[in-house]
N, C-alpha and C positions, 0 to 999 in steps of 0.2 A: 422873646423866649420861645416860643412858635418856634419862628422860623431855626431857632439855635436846633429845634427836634426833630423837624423837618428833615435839616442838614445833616443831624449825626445819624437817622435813620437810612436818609440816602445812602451814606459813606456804609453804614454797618449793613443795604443790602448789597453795595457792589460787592464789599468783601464776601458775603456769603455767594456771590454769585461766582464770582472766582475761584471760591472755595470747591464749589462743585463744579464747574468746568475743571478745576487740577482734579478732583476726587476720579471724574472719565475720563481724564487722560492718563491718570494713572492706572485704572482698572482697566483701559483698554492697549495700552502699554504692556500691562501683567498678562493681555489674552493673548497679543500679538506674541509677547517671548515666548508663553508655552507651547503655542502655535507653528515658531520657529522650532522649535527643540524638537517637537512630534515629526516634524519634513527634516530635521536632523538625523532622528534616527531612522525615516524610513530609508535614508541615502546608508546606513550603517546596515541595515536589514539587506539592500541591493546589493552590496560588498558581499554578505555571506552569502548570496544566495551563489553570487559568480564563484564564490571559492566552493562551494557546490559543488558549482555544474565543471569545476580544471576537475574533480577524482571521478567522476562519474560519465563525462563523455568522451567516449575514443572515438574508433571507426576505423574505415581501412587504413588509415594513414596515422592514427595515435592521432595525438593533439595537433596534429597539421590538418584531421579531419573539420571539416565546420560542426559546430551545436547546431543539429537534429534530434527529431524524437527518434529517429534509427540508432544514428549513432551514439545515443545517451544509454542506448540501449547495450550497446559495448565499450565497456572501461576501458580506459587508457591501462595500459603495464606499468609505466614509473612518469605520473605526470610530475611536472616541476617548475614551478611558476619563477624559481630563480636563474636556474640554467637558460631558462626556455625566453627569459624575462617577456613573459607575457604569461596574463592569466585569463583563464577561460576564453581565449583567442584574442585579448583586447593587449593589444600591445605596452609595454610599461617604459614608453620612450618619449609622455610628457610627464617635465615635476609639478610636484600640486603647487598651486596658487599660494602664494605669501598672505591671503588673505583667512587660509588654512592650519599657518605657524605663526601664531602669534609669540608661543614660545620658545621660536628655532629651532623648530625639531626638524631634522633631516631624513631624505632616500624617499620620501611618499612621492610617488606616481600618481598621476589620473587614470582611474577607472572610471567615469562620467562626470563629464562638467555639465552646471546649469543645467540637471534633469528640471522639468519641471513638473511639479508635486504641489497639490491642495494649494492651490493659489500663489506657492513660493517656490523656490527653485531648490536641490542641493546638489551638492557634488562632492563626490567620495573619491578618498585615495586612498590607496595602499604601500606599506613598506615590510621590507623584513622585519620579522619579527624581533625586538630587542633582549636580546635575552642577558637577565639582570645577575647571573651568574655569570656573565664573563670576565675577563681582567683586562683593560677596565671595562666597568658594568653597563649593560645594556647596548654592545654592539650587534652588530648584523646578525642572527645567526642564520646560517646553513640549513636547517630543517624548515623544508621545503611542505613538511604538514602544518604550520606554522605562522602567521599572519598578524599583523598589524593595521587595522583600518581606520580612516579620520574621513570623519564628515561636517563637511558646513549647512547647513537649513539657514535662509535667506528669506524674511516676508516683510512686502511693505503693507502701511497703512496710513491712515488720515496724520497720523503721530510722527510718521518718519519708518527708517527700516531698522528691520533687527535681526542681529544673526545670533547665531547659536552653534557651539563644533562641539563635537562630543566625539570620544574614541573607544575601542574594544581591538578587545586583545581573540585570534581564533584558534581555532586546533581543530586539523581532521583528521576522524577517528576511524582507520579504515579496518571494515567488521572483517575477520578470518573467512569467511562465507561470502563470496561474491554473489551479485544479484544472477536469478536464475531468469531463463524468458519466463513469462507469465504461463506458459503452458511447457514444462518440462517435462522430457518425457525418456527413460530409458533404464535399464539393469539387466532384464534376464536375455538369457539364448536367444528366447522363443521368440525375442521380436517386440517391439516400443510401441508399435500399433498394428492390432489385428482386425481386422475389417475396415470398413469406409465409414470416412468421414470428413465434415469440413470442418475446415477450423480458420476461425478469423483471427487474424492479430500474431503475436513473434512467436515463434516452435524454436526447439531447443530439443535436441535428440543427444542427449548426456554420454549412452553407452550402448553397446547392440554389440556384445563378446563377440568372438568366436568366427571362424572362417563362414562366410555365406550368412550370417545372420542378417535378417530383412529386416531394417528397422519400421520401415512402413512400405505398403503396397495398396497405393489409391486407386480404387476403380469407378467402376460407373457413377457420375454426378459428384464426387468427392476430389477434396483438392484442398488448396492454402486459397486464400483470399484477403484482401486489404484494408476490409470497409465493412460498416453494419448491412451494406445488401439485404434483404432477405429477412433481417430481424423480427421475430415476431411483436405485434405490438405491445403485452404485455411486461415484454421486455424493455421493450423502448419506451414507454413513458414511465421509466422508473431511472435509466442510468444518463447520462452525461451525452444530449446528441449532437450539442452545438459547443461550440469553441467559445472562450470567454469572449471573443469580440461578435458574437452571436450568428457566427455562419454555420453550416453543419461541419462536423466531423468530417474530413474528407480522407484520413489515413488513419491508419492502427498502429504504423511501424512494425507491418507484419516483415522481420526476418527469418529465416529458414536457415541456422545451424546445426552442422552435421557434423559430429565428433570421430563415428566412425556407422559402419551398419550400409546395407542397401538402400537406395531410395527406387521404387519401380513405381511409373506407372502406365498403367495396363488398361485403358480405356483412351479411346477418344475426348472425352468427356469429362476426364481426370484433369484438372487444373494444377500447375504451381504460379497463382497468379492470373490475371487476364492482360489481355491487350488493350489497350486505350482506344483502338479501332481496328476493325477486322475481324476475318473469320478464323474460325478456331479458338477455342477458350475467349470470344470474342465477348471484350465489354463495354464501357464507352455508355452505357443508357445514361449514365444520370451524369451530368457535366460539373465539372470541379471536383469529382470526387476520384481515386487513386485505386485503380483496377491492378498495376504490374506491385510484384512485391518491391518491399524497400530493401532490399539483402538480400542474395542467397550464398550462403559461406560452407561448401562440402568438401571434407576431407576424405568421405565413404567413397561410394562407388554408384552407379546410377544405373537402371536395368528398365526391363519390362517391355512391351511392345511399341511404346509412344512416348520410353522413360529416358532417352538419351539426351537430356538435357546440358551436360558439357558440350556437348556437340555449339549453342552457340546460347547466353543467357541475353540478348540484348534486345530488349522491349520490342517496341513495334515493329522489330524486322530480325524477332528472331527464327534462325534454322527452325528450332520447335517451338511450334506455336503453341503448344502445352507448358512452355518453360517463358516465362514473363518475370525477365527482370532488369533495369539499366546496364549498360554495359559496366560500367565505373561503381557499381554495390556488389560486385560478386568476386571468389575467389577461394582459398582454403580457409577452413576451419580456423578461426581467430586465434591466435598463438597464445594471448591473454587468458583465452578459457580452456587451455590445454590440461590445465591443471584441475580444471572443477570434476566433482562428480557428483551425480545424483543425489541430491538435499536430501539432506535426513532431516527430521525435528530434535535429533542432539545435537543441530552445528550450533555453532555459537551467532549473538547474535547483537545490535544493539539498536536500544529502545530508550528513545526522550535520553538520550546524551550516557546513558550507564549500558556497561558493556556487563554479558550473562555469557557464559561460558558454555552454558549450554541452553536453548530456548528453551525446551523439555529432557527431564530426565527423570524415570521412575521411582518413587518411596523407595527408598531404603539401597540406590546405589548412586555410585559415585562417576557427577561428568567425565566422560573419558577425555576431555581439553582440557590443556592444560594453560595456554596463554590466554593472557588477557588479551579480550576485542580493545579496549580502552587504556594503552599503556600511561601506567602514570596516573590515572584517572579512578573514576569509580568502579568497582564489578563485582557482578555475585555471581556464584555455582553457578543457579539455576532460574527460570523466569517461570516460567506457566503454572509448576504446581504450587511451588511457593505462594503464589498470588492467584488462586484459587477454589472454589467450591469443590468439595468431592461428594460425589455419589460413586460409595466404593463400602462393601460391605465386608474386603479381605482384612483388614489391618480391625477390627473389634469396634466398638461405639467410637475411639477416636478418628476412624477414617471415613468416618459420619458425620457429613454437616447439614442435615436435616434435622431440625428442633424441635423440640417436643408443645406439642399444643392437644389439649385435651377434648378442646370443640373438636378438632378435626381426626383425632385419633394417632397422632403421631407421639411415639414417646422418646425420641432425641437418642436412639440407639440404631447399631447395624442392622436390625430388623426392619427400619422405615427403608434402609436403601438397599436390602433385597425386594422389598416389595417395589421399589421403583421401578429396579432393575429389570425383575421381570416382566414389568407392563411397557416397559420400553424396549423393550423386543419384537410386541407384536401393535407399539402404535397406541393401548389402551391408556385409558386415566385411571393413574393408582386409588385405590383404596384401602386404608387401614383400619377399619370396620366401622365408620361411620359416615358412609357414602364417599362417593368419587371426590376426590380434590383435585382439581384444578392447578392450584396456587399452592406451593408448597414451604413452609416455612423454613429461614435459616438461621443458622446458630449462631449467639452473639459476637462469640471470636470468631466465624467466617467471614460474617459480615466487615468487621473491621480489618480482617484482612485484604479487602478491597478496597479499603478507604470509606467502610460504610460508619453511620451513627445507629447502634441498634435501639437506643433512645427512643428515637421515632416513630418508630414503629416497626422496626427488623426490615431487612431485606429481604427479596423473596422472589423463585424462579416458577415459571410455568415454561413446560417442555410438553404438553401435551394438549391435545382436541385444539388441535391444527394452530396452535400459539407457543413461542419461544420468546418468551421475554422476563428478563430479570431486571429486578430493581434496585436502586442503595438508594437509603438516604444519607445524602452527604451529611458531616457536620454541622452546615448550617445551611438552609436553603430545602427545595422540594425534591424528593426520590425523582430518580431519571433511569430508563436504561441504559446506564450508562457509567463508568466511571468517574467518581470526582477527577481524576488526573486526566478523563479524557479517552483512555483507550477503552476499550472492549472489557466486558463482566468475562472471568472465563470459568468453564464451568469441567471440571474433571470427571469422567464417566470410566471406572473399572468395570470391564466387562464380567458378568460372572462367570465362573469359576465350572461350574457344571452345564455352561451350553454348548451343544454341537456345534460345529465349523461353521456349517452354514445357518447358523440362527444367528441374526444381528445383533449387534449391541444396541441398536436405535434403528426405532425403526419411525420416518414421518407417520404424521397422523393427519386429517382434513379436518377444517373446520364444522361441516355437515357435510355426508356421504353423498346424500342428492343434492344440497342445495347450492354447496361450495366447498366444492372438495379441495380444495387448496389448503396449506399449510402459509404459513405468514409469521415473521419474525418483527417485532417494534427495537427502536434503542440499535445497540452496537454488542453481541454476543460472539465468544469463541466457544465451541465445545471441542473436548480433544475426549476421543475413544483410544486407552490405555488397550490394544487386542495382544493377542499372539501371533505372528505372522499364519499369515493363511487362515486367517477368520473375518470372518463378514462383523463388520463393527457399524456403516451407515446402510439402510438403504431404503433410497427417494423413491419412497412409493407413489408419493402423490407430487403435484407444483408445488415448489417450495419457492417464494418470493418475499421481499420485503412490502410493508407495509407502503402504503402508495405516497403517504404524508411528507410533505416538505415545509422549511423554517421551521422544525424544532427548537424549542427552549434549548434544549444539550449540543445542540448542533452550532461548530464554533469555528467553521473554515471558510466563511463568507459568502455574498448573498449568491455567487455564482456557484458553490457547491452546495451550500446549504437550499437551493431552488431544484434540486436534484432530491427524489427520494437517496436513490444507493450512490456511494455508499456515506457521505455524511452525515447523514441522519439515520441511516438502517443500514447494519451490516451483517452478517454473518458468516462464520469458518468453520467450517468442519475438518479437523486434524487428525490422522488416525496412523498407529502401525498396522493396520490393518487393510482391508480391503472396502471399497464403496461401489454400490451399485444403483441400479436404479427402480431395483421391486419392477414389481408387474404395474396395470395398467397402460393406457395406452398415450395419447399425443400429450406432453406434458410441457413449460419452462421451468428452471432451474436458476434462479440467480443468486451468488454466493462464491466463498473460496473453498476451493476444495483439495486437498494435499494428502496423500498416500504414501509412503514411503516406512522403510526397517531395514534394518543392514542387511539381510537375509536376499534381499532385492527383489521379492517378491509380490510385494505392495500394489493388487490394480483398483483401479476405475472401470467400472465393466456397467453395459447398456445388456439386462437379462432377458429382455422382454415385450410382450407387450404390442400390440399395431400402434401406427402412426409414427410420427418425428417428434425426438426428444431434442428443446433446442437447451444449450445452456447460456447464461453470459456472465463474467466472473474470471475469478485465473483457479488454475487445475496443474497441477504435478500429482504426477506417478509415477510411478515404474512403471507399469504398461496400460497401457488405453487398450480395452477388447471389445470391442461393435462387433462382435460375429454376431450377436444376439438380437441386433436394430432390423426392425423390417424397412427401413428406409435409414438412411447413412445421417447419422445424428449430427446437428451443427454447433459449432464450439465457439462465441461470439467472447473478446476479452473487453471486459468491463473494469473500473472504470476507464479513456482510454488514455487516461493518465496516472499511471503507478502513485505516483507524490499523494492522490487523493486518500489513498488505502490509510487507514490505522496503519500507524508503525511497528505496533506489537501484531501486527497480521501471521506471523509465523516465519518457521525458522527461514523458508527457500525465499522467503519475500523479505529477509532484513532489510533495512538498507547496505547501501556497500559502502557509504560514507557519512556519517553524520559530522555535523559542525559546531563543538562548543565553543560555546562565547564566552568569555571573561575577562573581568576588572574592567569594566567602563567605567570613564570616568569623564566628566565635564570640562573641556580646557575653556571655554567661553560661554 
């Protein structure tokens, strides 16, 4: 009898041992397939991104150019991945692997085989898109914005291998508004840039009317440049100095086009560009890095005593040695951007896949655009004010979204956002008779206008004693500066109504006078100054920076941007119809976006003041740059030096010019 117990326990524990060897094989089975699917769909993620980069990168030759940050820089006019049967330069003349149709589906090409990914491999194809409206349903169709992608994710294990195919359907959405350079610049007679200055990274001279209008005239020590050179360091340990494979930054993709206008320059010492070796505008110090520009494309006219740069643009062995650039990047004016003109903030624009007809458009009128960014798709009027806080005392208590709290003396009417109004003219912290506040309360439907929970605790901005930061608490989870969706708090400022021209609508504040005069932004904020052309709406009296902190909780763009103060973790935009300056004071940095523009074309960026050197680093449009005011020629550094990084909802001249929506994925295996 023993032994009979002996025996049946034996038997009942192999089975349990069994048991649990199947229970790991199956658990490790179920990790292996999710594991497949995740390298599924990053092969599905790499498809879009290439259908990307066919709307977005031209160059001198269209889509016969190669993918550069130069030429990503210039759109293609009608790219076409069918005609062209190749997309983003990858040719579509292998069919995908049978091991990609299991249900005989036909026309996918290889766009990468056997990538390998997280320990498994995948490989993506593409086909025309099926369009299930045809007769019969689901043939090729023709529209070349259009796409169909299939991917395999492939992982072995101790178990055996496991694949996984998953597909999506794409659409790209091309905004009315083409991307502008990062520093655009032009409208009036008088000229797109008055005095000296340097400026790092792509120039964009939009307009310069009129017989003899000098779009810019660089003198002593001022010129284009390639590279962060020269960056002061509070700058540089805030933005992006190395490449994601961790070497430095060696180029900007600084291009130089000219729509029309004079280019003179008038100094020895005046740069477009340097040499890689040699004397005259001679560079070359620091090895690997990218001294001649990447483009220069002028359809104006070239002047001044050292300005005859047609005379010969070809790098180390050019006729002028003030003019640096390959022989093979220069030419006329891009025929693609023949059409653009100086960005306003009513172009249209599109943000996270929904097309806005207008980025910004005033209370109480109607976007003058009339097509949808997103044919077919989702769109509204208007984006900025819509989605919004106002400090605006014209429209009565509803144009009021500062809420009434009785600690602090706020009582949820236009009277809280006159008193704002006027202390952020000259920099002070409001008071509404119960000392200075800081931290200013918002209203519960403003709050949820941003996606906030006023539950929580309300939402809530400080714009003043040297801090710009606003809060939401999400639905569920801890208050961020930041939107639950991700982009930028934005913050609406109506200038008053009875100041003089030259009284700003904001003016910076420091955080202490002596001890840190600087200004400092947390989180991700847009402020837009509502002016009337020809009024001072910002001016950067003091260093305006972001806060130095990297890997933020809200910060969601991985550990290579998020290891970056600006801008993943800290951004800031200042938008205005109005004018920006820089207040008095003396040697300052600036990092931030900055955008000036009104139909009126009057809209500058002006340096008023001040001894020392003002350095910026950021992107900037206006109608005109005027440095007459700089006792030393201000430096214009373009941060981050990849556009992609930027919030989407950055403003209207920064849309994207393609976004890619994705739909109907579905699992075939």
């Amino acid at each position: 009898m023993v032994l009979m117990l002996v025996f049946i326990m034996t038997l009942l524990g192999a089975a349990l041992f069994n048991v649990a060897q199947l229970d790991a094989r199956l658990k490790l089975d179920s990790q292996t397939g999710v594991q497949a699917l995740e390298i599924a769909e990053a092969g599905l993620e790499r498809g879009l991104h290439l259908f990307y980069l066919e709307f977005i990168c031209g160059g001198p030759n269209g889509t016969a150019s190669p993918i550069t940050l130069a030429n990503c820089a210039n759109p293609p006019t009608d790219p076409n991945y069918i005609t062209e049967n190749a997309l983003a330069r990858i040719a579509l003349t292998t069919d995908c692997p049978a091991a990609l149709l299991p249900d005989g589906a036909t026309g996918f090409h290889v766009l990468q085989q056997d990538q390998s990914f997280a320990g498994g491999t995948y490989t993506v194809c593409v086909r025309q898109w099926p369009d299930p409206n045809s007769d019969p349903p689901n043939q090729p169709s023709s529209d070349h914005q259009k796409a169909q992608f299939r991917s395999l994710g492939v992982l072995s294990s101790v178990t055996g291998t496991v694949a996984r195919i998953v597909q999506i359907d794409a659409t790209a959405a091309v905004t009315a508004s083409r991307p502008h350079a990062p520093f655009s610049i032009g409208g009036p007679t008088s000229g797109a840039i008055k005095g000296n200055a340097v400026i790092a990274g792509p120039v964009q001279f939009l307009a310069c009317p009129g017989a003899g209008c000098v779009a810019v005239e660089f003198g002593g020590n001022s010129g284009l440049q390639n590279n962060y050179t020269q960056l002061n360091s509070n700058l540089q340990s805030r933005i992006p100095m190395l490449f994601p494979n961790g070497t430095p930054v060696s180029t900007l993709g600084a291009v130089l086009k000219v729509k029309e206008g004079l280019v003179k320059l008038n100094s020895g010492s005046a740069c477009i560009g340097k040499q890689e070796t040699g004397s005259g505008c001679g560079g070359g110090a620091n090895a690997g890095i990218q001294d001649t520009m990447s483009g220069v494309y002028s359809s104006g006219t070239w002047g001044g005593t050292n300005g005859d740069c047609a005379a010969g643009l070809n790098g180390q062995t050019t006729l002028n040695k003030r003019c640096n650039v390959w022989t093979e990047a220069q030419g006329p004016y891009p025929a693609s951007d023949l059409s653009l003109n100086p960005p306003l903030l009513s172009d249209s624009s599109i943000i996270d896949g929904k097309g806005y007809r207008c980025f910004f458009n005033p209370p109480g009128s109607t976007c003058p655009n009339t097509a949808d960014p997103v044919p077919s798709g989702t769109n509204f009027a208007e984006y900025f004010y819509t989605n919004s806080w106002h400090i605006d005392d014209s429209r009565g208590n509803a144009g009021c979204d500062i809420a009434q709290n009785t600690t602090l003396g706020t009582t949820g009417t236009a009277a809280d956002c006159t008193t704002v109004l006027i202390k952020l003219q000259t920099g002070d912290t409001p008071d509404f008779g119960m000392g200075p506040v800081m931290t200013l309360p918002i209203q519960p439907s403003a709050c949820a206008r941003q996606g906030g929970d006023n539950s929580a605790g309300g939402c809530t901005l400080q714009i003043a004693a040297g801090r710009i930061i606003g809060m939401i608490p999400p639905p569920s989870g801890t208050a961020a500066p930041i939107r639950p969706d991700g982009e930028p708090i934005n913050v609406y400022v109506h200038r008053l109504g009875s100041a003089p021209s030259t009284t700003p609508t904001m003016t910076t504040s420091p955080v202490d006078p002596s001890l840190d005069p600087n200004m400092y932004y947390r989180g991700q904020t847009i402020i837009l100054a509502d002016n009337p052309p020809g009024t001072l709406a910002f001016a950067l009296s003091n260093a305006l920076l972001s806060e130095p902190t990297t890997n933020q909780p809200w910060c969601s763009l991985g550990s290579y941007l998020c290891g970056y103060a600006y801008p993943a973790n800290h951004f800031l935009a200042m938008l205005t119809t109005g004018d920006i300056t820089t207040g008095s004071g003396g040697t300052k940095q600036i990092l931030g976006t900055f955008f000036a523009a009104n139909s009126a074309l009057t809209a500058k960026f002006a340096i008023t003041g001040g001894a020392g050197q003002t350095q910026f680093a950021g992107t900037f449009s206006a109608q005109q740059f005027d440095f007459t005011g700089a006792s030393q020629p201000p430096k214009l550094y373009l941060a981050p030096w990849n556009l992609n990084a930027l919030p989407q909802a950055f403003g209207a001249g920064g849309s994207s010019f393609a976004a890619i929506i994705a739909s109907n994925w579905r699992q075939i295996q």
